[in-house]
DRENVOTOR-570722 format. One line per 3 residues: number of its first residue (from 1); their letters; for each residue x negated, z negated, y negated of C-alpha. Coordinates in steps of 0.5 Angstrom, whole numbers, plus 500, padded with zeros to 3 digits. Example, Ala and Ser with C-alpha at 12.3 -4.5 7.8 and 13.67 -1.06 7.14 Angstrom:
% residues 2
1	AS	475 484 509 ~ 473 486 502
END
This chain:
% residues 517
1	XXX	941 334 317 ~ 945 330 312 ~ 953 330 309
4	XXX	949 334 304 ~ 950 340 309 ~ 956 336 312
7	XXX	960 337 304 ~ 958 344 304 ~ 961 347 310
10	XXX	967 343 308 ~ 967 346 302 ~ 965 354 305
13	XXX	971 352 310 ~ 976 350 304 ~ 974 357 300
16	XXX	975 362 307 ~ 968 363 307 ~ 966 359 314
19	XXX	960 363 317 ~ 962 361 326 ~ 969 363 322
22	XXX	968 369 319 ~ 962 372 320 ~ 961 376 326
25	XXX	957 383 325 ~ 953 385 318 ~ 953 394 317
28	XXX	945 393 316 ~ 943 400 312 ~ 935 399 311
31	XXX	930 394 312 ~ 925 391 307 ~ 919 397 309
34	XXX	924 403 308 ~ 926 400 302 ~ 920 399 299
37	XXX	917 406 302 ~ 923 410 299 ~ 924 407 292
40	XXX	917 405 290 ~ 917 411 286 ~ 921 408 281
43	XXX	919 406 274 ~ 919 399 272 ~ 926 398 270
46	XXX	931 402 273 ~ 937 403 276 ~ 940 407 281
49	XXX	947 408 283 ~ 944 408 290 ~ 948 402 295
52	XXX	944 399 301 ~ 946 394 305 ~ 940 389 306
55	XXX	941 382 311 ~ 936 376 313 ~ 934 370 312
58	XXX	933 366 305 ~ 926 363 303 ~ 925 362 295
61	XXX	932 361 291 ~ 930 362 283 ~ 935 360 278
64	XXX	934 363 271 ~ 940 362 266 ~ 945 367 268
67	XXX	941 371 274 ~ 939 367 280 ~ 932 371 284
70	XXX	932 370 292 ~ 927 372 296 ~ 930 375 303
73	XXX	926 376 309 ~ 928 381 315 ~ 923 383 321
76	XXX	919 388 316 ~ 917 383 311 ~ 921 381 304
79	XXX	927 384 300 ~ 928 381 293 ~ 936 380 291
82	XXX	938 379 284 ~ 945 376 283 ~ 946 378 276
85	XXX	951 373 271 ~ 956 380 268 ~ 956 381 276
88	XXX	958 374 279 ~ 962 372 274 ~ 969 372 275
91	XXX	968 373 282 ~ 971 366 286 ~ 967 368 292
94	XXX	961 370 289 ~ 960 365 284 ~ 961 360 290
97	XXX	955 363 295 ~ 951 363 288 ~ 952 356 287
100	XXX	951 354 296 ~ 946 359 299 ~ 939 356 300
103	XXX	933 356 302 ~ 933 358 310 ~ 940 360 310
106	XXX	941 367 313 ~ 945 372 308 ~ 947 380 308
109	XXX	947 383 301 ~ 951 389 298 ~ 948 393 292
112	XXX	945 397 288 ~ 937 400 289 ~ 933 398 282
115	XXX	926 396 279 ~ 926 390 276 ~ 922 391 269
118	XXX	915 387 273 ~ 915 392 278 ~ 919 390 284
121	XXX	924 394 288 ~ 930 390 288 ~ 938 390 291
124	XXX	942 388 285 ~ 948 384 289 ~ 954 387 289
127	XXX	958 383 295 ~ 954 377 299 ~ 956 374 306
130	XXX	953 368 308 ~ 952 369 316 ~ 949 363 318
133	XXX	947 356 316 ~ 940 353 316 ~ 942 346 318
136	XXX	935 343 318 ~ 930 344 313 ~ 925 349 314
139	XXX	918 348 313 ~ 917 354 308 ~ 909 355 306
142	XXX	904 360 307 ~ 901 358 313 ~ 906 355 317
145	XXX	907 349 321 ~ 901 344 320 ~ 902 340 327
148	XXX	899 343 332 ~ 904 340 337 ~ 910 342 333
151	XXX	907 348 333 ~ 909 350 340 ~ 915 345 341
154	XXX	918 349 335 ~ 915 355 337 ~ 921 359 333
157	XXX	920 356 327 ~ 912 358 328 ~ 913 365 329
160	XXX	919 365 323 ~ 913 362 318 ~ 906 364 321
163	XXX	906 371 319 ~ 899 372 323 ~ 903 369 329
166	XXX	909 373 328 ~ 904 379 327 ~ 901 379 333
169	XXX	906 378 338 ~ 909 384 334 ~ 903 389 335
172	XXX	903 386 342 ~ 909 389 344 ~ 907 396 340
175	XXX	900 396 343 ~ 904 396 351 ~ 908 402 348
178	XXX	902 406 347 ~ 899 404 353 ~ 906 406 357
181	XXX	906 413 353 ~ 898 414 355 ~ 900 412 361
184	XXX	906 417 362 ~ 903 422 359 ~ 898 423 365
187	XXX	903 422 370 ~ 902 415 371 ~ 910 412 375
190	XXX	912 405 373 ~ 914 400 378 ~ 915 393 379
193	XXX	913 388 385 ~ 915 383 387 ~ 914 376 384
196	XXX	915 372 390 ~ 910 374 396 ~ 910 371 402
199	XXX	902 372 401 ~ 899 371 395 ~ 893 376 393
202	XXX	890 382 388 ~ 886 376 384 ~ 882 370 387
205	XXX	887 364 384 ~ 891 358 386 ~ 898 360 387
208	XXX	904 357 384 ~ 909 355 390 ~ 916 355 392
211	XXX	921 355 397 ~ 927 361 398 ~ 933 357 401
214	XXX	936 361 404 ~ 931 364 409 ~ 928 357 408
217	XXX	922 360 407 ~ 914 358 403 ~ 913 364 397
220	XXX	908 364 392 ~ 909 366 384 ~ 905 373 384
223	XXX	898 372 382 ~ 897 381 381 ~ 901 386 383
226	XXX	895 390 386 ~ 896 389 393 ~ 904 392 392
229	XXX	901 396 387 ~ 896 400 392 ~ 901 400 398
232	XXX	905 404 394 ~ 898 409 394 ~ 899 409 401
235	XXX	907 411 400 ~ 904 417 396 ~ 906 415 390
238	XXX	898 417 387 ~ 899 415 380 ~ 902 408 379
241	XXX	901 402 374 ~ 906 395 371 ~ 906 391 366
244	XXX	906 384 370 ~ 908 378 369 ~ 903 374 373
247	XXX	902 367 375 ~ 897 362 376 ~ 896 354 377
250	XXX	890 354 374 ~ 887 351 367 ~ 891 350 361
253	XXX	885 352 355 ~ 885 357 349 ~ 883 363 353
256	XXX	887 360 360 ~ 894 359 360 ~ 898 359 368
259	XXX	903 366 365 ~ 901 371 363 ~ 901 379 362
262	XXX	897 384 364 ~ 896 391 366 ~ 894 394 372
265	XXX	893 401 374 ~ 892 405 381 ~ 889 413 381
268	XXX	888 416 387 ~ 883 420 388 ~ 879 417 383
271	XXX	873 411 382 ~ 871 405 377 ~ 867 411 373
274	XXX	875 414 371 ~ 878 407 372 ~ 872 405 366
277	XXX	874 412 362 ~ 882 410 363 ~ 880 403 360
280	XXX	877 405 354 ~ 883 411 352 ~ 888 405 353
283	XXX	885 400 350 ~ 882 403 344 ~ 887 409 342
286	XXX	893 404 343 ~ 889 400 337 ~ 888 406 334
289	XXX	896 408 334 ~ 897 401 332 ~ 892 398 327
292	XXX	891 406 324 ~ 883 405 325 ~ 878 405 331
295	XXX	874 400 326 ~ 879 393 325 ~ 877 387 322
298	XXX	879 380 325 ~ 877 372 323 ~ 872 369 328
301	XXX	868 362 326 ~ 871 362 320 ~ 868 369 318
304	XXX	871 376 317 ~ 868 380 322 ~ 869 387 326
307	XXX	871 390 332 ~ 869 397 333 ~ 873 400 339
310	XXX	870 407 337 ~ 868 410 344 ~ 864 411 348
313	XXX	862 403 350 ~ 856 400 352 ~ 855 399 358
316	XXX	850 395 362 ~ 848 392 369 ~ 850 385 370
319	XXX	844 382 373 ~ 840 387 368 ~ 845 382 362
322	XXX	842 376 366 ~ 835 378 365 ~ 835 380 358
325	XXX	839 373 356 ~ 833 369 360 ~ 827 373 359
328	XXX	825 373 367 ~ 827 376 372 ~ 833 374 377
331	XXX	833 380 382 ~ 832 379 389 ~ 832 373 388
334	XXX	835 368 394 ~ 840 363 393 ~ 837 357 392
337	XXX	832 361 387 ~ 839 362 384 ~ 841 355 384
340	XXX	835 352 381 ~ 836 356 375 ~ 843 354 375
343	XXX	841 347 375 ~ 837 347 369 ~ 841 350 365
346	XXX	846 344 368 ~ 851 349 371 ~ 855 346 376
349	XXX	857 351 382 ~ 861 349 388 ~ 862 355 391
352	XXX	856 357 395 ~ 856 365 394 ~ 850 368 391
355	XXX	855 373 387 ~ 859 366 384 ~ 852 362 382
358	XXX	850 370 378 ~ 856 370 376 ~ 856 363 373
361	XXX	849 364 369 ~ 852 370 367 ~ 858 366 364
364	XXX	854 361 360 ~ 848 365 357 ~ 851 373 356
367	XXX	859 372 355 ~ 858 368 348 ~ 854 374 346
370	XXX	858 379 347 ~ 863 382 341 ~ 864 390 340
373	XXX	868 392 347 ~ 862 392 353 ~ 863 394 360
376	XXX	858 389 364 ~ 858 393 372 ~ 855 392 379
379	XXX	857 386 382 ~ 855 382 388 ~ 859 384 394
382	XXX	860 376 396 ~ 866 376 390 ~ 869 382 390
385	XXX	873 383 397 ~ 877 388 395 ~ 872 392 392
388	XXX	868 398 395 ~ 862 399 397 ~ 856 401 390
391	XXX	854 407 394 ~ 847 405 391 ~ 847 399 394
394	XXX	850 395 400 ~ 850 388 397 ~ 853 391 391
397	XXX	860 393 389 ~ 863 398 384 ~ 865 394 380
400	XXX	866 393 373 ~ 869 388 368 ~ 871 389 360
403	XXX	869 384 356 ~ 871 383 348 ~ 869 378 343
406	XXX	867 374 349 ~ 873 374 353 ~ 874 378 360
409	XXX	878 383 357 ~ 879 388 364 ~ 877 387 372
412	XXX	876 394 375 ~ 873 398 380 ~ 873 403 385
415	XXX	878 400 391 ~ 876 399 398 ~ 880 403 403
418	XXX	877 401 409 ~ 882 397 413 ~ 877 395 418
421	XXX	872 393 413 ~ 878 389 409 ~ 880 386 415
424	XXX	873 384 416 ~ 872 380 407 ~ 879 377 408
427	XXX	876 374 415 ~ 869 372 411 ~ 874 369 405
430	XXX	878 365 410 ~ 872 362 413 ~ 870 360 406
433	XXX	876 356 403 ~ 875 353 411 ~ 868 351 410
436	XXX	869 348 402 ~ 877 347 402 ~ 883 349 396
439	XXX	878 348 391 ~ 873 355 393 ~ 876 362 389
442	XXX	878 366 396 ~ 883 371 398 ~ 887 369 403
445	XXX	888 374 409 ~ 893 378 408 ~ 895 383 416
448	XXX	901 387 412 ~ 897 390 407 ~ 891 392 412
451	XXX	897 394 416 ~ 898 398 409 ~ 892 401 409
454	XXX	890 402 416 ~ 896 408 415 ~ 891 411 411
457	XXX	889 410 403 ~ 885 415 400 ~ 879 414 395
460	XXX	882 410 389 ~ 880 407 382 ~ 884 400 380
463	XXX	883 397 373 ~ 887 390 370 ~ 888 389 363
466	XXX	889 382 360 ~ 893 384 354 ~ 894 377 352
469	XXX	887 376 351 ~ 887 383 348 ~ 891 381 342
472	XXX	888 374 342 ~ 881 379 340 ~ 885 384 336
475	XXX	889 378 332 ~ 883 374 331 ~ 887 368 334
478	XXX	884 361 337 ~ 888 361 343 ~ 892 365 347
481	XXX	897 361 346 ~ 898 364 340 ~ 900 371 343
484	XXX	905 367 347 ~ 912 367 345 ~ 914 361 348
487	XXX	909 356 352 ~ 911 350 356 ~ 911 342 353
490	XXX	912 335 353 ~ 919 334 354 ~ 922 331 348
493	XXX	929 326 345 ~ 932 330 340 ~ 939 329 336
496	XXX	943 335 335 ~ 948 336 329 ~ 954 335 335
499	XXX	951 328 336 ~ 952 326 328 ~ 959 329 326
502	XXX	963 329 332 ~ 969 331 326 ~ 966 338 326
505	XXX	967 339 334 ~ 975 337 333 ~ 975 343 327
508	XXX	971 348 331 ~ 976 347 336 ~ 982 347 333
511	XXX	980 353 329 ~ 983 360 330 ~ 979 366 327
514	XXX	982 371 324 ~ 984 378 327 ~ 980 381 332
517	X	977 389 330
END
């Protein structure tokens, strides 16, 4: 921010053309993608009578003798506009712009449709307004802002030049609105549950806490929707799902952040085997809408790799994943057997449970491993509380988890409608914590939503989906912050441009806009 800026509002002030004065709305007629879809038919060199109205932000400006080239940027990609010599000249206003915009301003653009002669479909500009100011120098490069910190301090700026970034985040929401119409085409209701909850639960977290004043009253951030999302199952709503934002004060890494986005569904009258088909027709049509193809390429190790989302998908036992990566037998075997071979291959566990220390093996050696989508199912009754009973096996549950390019992409299975069984693992959770401390991942017990369920709760399959892993995987992004449009940071000193030109406070002040419409 300089008196170079300082001189040009003054000057854009002096000629009528002040933006914060003049500029309240824009007619946009056609975005970059429709431009280019509809006249990229022309002939190299021709000219239309056809007059669009273009806007967005300026990332190249080129002076050539008589003919100025900017590169405009909207959401959908680049509009090139020509301001030609024969059209400007003799025109105050827009010689005056011709001479001022620059690199980050944000225009709107009269015109006519043409080609130029090296092949580009193009507004020849009849008429500019200028919107809005860049005051700060943005960094325009191909791949963005280098610094990892100003990456996410700035994160508007990331996203605006980071085209990856900026894709993702687009494509995510593209992926939600797939998944919402699969979901609704089958009947499924979106609800919203409660963020605040007097007792946390549906996932094995640590909670956010917080206090409501006027009931002067301890609540926790939701964790997950499930047990609200399974209560409105007792209420008869048989189909249910949201998309949530949920919370856990948790860890802070490339596959961790403490809010984040999932997808959780409820269908009564059914189980981990419709639940497993339900995630692959979500998962792999939404990609298949989105990208064009089941098949989609992505950069991993500094390679371009494949994930293929074609169904059906691999599915394998999780002790039988354990025995294939450590070429020996694990099942039957006791705890402390278990342990043993955690030790040795220098894992530590704190939790005591047969199923944690499986799970934590299964974490180090099988997880890495793992590319294409892959169903890794029957988990140990000790870690799975909410989850009912492999009609195989006692010590089993029917349970399953996606995993995608190493990551945990989905957690389902057939739910347990037991009330008098729930009440029973919640009470074994809550002698866990009692015997090792905060520490131990334990549902906490929870006597409404068994009080829920005592009302009769019919055979149910639930699935979550994290969709920010999702699009992390689909993206080929190093760390779900990527997918996340805005992150927490270290608070920081900044001087603003009301800090440096007070003068422009008095002027802003005193102004009187013109006449309202």
């Amino acid at each position: 921010m300089g008196f170079e800026l300082k001189s040009k509002i003054w000057e854009l002030v002096r000629a009528g053309l002040d933006p914060y004065v003049v500029a309240y709305s824009f007619p946009v007629t056609i975005v970059s993608e429709e431009l280019k879809s509809k006249y990229g038919g022309l002939n190299p060199g021709e000219e239309t009578g056809d007059r669009v109205s273009v806007a967005g932000r300026v990332w190249h400006v080129r002076r050539h003798g008589g003919i100025t080239f900017l590169d405009l940027y909207d959401q959908t990609g680049k509009i090139q506009v020509i301001l030609r010599r024969d059209i400007v000249r003799g025109n105050s206003k827009l010689e005056l712009l011709s001479k001022l915009i620059d690199k980050g301003d944000i225009i709107g653009v009269k015109g006519r449709v043409v080609k130029t002669k090296t092949g580009e479909v193009s507004v020849l500009a009849e008429d500019v307004e200028l919107l809005a100011i860049a005051w700060r120098q943005i960094p325009f490069h191909e791949f963005g802002l280098k610094d990892p910190e100003q990456r996410y301090k700035e994160r508007y700026l990331d996203i605006m030049l980071n085209s990856k970034v900026r894709k993702a985040i687009i494509n995510l929401y593209k992926i939600e609105m797939e998944m919402r119409k699969i979901l609704d085409e089958k009947g499924f209701i979106e609800v919203h549950t409660p963020k605040l909850q007097p007792i946390y639960g549906g996932a094995l977290a640590k909670p956010f806490t917080t206090t409501v004043n006027a009931l002067e009253r301890t609540v926790y951030l939701s964790i997950a929707p499930e047990t609200y999302l399974k209560r409105l199952v007792v209420a008869g709503l048989s189909k249910v799902y949201e998309i949530a934002v949920c919370f856990r004060n948790e860890d802070i890494d490339a596959t961790h952040y403490p809010e984040f986005v999932q997808l959780e569904a409820y269908q009564a009258y059914a189980d981990w085997n419709d639940m497993m088909g339900l995630t692959e027709e979500l998962v792999s049509e939404s990609i298949k809408r989105v990208y064009g193809d089941y098949k989609v390429e992505v950069e991993a190790g500094g390679e371009t790799k494949v994930l293929d989302f074609t169904r059906p998908w691999r599915r394998v036992l999780l002790e039988d994943s354990i025995e294939e990566a450590l070429k020996t037998k694990i099942k039957g075997k006791s705890r402390e057997e278990l342990l043993e071979i955690a030790g040795s291959l220098e894992i530590e566990v704190k939790d005591p449970r047969r199923g944690k220390i499986l799970e934590k093996i299964f974490e180090r050696l099988v997880v890495p491993n793992i590319w294409n989508p892959t169903f890794v199912t029957l988990f140990p009754r000790d870690i799975s509380p909410l989850a009912r009973t492999y009609r195989g096996n006692p010590e089993y549950v029917e349970r399953f988890e996606l995993y995608i390019a190493g990551l945990e992409i989905a957690n389902g299975y057939s739910e347990l409608n037991n009330p008098i069984l729930q009440y029973y693992f919640f009470e074994e959770e809550e002698k866990l914590r009692k015997l090792i401390g905060q520490e131990v991942e334990a549902h906490p017990m929870d006597k409404d939503y068994i009080r829920a369920i005592e009302y009769g709760m019919p055979p149910t399959g639930g699935v979550g989906i994290g969709l920010y892993r999702l699009m992390m995987v689909v993206g080929g992004l190093p760390s779900i912050k990527d997918v996340i449009p805005f992150t927490i940071t270290a608070p920081e000193n900044i001087k603003v441009l009301g800090e440096e030109f007070r003068d422009l406070i008095d002027y802003y002040l005193s102004v009187k806009p013109g006449p309202g419409v």
